[in-house]
C-alpha positions, -999 to +999 in steps of 0.1 A: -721-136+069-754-153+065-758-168+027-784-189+014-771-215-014-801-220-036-793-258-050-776-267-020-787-303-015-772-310-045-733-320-065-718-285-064-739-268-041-734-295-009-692-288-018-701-253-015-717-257+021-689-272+036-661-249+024-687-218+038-688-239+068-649-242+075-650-204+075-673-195+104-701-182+076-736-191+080-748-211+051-789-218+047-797-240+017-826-236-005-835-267-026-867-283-036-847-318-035-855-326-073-818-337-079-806-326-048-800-353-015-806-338+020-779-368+031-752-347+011-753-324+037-744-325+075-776-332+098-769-297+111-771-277+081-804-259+080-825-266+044-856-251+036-873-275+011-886-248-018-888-241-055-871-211-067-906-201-089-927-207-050-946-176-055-940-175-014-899-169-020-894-132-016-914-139+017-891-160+026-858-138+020-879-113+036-879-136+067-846-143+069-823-115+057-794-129+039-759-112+034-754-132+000-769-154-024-754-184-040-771-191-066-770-227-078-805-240-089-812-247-125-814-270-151-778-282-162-786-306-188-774-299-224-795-328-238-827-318-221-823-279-229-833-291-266-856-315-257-875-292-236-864-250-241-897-244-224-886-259-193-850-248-190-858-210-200-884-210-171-862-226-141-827-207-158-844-176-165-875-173-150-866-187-118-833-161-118-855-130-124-876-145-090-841-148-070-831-117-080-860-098-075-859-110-040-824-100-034-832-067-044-860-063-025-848-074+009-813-056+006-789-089-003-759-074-010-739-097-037-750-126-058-728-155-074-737-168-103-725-202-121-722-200-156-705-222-180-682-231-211-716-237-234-718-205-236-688-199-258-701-227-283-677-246-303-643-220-307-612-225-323-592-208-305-578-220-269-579-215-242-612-195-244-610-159-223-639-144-207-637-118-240-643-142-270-673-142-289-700-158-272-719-182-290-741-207-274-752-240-294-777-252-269-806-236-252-786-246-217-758-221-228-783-195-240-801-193-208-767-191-190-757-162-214-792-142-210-785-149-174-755-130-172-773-097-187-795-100-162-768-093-136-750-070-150-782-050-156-793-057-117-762-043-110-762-012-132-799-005-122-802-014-086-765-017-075-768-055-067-730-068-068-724-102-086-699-126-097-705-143-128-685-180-126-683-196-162-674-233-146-653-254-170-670-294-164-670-300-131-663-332-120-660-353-081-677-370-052-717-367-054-721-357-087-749-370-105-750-377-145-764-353-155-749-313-166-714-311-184-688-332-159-714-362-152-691-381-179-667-387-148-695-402-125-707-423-155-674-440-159-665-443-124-703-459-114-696-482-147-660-490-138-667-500-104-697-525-119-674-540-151-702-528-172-698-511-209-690-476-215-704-457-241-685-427-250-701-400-278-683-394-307-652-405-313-632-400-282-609-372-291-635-346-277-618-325-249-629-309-221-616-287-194-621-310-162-620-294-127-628-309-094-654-300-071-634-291-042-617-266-061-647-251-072-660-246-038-630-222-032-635-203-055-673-199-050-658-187-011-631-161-026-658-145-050-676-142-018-650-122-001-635-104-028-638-064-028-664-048-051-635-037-076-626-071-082-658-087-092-691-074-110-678-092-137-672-125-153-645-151-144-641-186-160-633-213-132-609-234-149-580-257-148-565-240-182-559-275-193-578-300-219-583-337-210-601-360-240-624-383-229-600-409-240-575-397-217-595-395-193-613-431-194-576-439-194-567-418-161-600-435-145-589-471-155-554-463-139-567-450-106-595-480-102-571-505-114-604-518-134-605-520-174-638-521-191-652-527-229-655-493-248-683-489-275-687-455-299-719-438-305-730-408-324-718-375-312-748-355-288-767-329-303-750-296-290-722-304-276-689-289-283-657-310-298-633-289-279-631-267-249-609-249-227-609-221-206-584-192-198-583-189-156-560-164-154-587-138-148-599-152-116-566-165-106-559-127-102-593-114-093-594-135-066-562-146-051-574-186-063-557-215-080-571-250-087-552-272-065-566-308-076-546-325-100-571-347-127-553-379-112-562-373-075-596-356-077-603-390-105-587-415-077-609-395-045-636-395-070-636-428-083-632-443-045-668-429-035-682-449-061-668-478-048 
């Protein structure tokens, strides 16, 4: 199967080239290296350095003919979505409609699609299934949720299968600092320095951390699932809730390195708690998270140092 992985110089999308690779699939990536790293990939991994809004894209997929998109490109900061809703609505949204207008066009068959927890917003109840309310409190979350219409509609109109992926915060080896796991590359790059961390809030904010690797998989059984089980969505989750806390505790286990902690004011947007319910996509697509938080924070934490 030949798929293009738009975003696939970068943290999550590089992962999701070498699990395709293992499988005997044919992976092209499509990234216009803002964030992304050509060196997280393999020299022989073919990338085609391009913006998803490059007016010249659907002649591109017209080129080459792909079997499946993974779609991976966007904006992934929380903070920035507020500072600048102009900018995330047109890469999230705007640079979707371009993708997907593409796919249609040249006959792509299925799309993938990573959403996230911010669309839920800040809920009570946990864990969060794919059927509570949604209810975004940043602009990130709201382009992630409009997103989602967009390929169910794509679907209903055109007959474009998808997979919608709400990740839980992704955490592991070349992950940057910015989108909703880049709290684990922050400590780990200020561990390995002795340097101050500043966590936001006051520390008993969980989240639902899952590792790369993990990810990856699942990104390659939505890929080869049957229709009937996807054209839906499907948090990617461990089903477990870590605090930061804990988890500056786990990291200064694993690194065997302590560090002074300062508080600051909580982010605007972001949620106290969070959570999600897997056992959707567990069954959907024959797929468990394997990494325990203490090895993917150790395998983490030793490529920072």
């Amino acid at each position: 199967m030949k798929v293009l992985i738009t975003g696939g110089a970068g943290f999550i999308g590089s992962h999701v080239v070498e699990t395709l690779l293992g499988t005997g699939h044919l992976p092209v990536v499509l990234d216009n290296l803002s964030s992304g790293r050509r060196e997280n990939l393999g020299a022989d991994i073919r990338v085609v350095v391009m913006d998803i809004l490059d007016p010249e894209l659907e002649m591109f997929f017209q080129r080459e003919r792909f079997d499946a998109v993974i779609h991976l490109a966007a904006q992934t900061s929380v903070p920035y979505s507020l500072e600048r809703p102009d900018v995330d609505c047109r890469i999230n949204l705007q640079g979707l409609i371009q993708v997907l207008e593409a796919c249609r066009k040249t006959g792509v068959k299925r799309v993938l699609f990573p959403s996230s927890a911010a669309v839920y917003g800040d809920v009570a109840e946990l864990p969060v299934s794919e059927n509570s309310p949604a209810s975004p409190g940043s602009f990130y979350g709201l382009t992630k949720l409009t997103s989602e219409k967009y390929l169910a509609l794509y679907q209903e109109i055109y007959g474009l299968e998808y997979a919608v992926m709400r990740y839980a915060n992704v955490y592991g080896e070349r992950q940057g600092d910015g989108g909703e796991g880049g709290v684990v590359s922050i400590f780990a790059r200020k561990l390995r320095r002795g340097e101050t961390v500043t966590v936001f809030g006051d520390g008993g904010q969980t989240r639902d951390f899952i590792y790369v690797g993990d990810v990856a998989k699942a990104n390659l059984q939505a890929l080869l699932a049957p229709t009937e089980k996807i054209n839906r969505v499907l948090n990617i989750s461990t089903r477990m809730q870590t605090s930061v806390t804990e988890l500056l505790r786990v990291m200064q286990q694993v690194t065997g390195k302590t560090t002074e902690v300062v508080f600051s004011s909580p982010r605007e947007g972001d949620i106290y708690h969070s959570m999600l319910d897997n056992r959707a996509a567990v069954a959907a697509l024959d797929w468990q998270p394997q990494t325990g938080l203490d090895e993917g924070l150790a395998q983490t934490c030793r490529y920072w140092e």
